[in-house]
N, C-alpha and C positions, 0 to 999 in steps of 0.2 A: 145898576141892575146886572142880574148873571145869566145867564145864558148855558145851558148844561147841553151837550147834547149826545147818546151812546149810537154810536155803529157801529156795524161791523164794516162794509165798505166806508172810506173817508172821499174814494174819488166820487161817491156818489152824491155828495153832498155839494149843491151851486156852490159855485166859484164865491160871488158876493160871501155868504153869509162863510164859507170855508176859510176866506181870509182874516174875517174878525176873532176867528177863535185857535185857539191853543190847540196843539193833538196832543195827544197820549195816548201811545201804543201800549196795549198790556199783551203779555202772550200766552197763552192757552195754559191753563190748570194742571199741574202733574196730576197723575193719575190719582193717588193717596188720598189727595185734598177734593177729589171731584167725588171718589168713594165716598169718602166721610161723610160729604155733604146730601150725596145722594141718598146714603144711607140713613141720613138725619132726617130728610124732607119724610122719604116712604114711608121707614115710622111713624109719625109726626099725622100724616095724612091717611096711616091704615091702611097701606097699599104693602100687600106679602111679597114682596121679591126675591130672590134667591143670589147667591154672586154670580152667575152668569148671565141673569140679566142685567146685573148694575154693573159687568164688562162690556156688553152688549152695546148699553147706552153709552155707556164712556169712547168707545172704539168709533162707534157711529157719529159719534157729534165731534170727534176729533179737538176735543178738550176744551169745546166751549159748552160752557155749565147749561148756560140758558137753552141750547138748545135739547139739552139731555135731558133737563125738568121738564121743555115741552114730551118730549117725546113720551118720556114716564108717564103725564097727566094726559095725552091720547089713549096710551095702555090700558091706563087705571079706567078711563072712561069706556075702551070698548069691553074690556073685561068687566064690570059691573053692568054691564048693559042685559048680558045673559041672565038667568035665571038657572040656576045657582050660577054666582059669577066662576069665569073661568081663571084658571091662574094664569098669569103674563107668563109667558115665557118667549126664548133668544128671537125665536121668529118672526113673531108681532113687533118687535125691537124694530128686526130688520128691514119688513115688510112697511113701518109707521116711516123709516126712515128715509125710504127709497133705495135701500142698497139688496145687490145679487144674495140672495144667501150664501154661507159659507160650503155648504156641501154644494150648489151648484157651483161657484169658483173653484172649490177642490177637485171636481169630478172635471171639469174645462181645464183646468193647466193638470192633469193626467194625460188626459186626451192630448197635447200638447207636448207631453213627454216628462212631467215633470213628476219626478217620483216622492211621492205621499209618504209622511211620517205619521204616527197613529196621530189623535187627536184627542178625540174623548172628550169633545164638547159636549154630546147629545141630542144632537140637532139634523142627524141625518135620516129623518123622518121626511122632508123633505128631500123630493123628488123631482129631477129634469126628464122631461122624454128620453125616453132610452132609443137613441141613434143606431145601436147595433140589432135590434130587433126589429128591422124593416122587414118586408115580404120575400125579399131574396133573400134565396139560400146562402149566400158568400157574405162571410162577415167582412166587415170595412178595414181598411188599413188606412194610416199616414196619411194623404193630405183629402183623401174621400175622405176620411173617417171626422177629420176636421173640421172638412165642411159641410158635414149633416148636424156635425155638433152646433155651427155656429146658427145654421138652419134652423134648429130646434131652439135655440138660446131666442133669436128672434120670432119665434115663434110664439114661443113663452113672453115678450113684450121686455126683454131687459133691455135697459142702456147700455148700447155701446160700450160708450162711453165709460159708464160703471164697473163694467165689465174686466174691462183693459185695466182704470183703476187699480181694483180689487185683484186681478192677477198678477198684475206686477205687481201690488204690497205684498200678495203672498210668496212670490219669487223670490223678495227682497230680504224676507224672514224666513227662508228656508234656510234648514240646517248648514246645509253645504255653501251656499253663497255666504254668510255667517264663516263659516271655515276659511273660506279663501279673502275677505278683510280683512280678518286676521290673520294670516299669511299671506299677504298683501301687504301691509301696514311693518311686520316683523321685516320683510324683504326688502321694505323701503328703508326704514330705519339702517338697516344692516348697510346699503350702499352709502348711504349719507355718512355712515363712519369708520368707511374706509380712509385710508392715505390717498 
């Protein structure tokens, strides 16, 4: 007899029955093949999506499929729930998933200093309390201004946690950190072949 069993944690799994079985690690779906397949299921199930939602999903489940088909099949299901149904769009994505939205992370590492490259997702309908529009006359600076930000951020009920996340991935993907890798990496290179 076999025994199959899929996780995603392995250490969650008792010791006993952990030691009778085999692992196999698979690692998370390039993007291409998670599209494909996304794109295959919506079809298939008559669910309209657009490509920013099937990035949405891909970005959010961090390239595990199963969980991007959940999240799709919540969509599909709150969007059919309306009358006339509504179309899915990036928000619902992000909101089914539990992650900050993008324009409030981009509006927060602003606030933080960090300078904005256009974007052009669509998605900036989506709104944070606006911290600089308190009752006093004197707009906010530098480390007030940051902590009404982060005031309003818990306000609003985000994670922490998520939060920090999603700032530093978008730190990490900024233009300029991107520039100095690579001039970083060319620097390094260059020392290792000297005499």
């Amino acid at each position: 007899m076999c025994l199959y069993i899929a996780a995603n944690c392995v250490a969650r799994i008792i010791e006993p029955l952990a030691s009778r079985c085999s692992k196999f690690r698979f690692k998370p779906l390039d993007t291409s093949s998670a599209r494909q397949r996304l794109e295959h299921i919506a079809a298939a199930e008559q669910v309209p999506v657009n490509p920013a939602v099937i990035s949405a999903l891909i970005s959010t489940s961090s390239g595990d499929l199963r969980r991007a088909i959940t999240y799709l099949q919540s969509a599909a299901r709150l969007s059919g729930a309306t009358e006339p149904p509504t179309p899915i769009n990036v928000g619902d994505i992000q909101e089914i998933a539990g992650v900050v939205p993008d324009v409030v992370v981009r509006k927060f590492a602003q606030t933080l200093g960090v300078e904005l490259t256009l974007n052009g997702s669509g998605d900036e309908d989506v709104e944070m309390a606006d911290v600089t529009s308190s009752t006093t006359t004197t707009t906010l600076r530098g480390f007030d201004l940051i902590r009404e930000t982060v005031r309003s951020l818990i306000r609003e009920g985000y994670s922490a946690s998520q939060i920090l996340t999603q700032v530093c991935s978008f730190c990490c993907s900024h233009p300029i950190v991107a520039s100095l890798e690579i001039y970083s990496s060319s620097t390094t290179s260059s020392l290792s072949t000297r005499p």
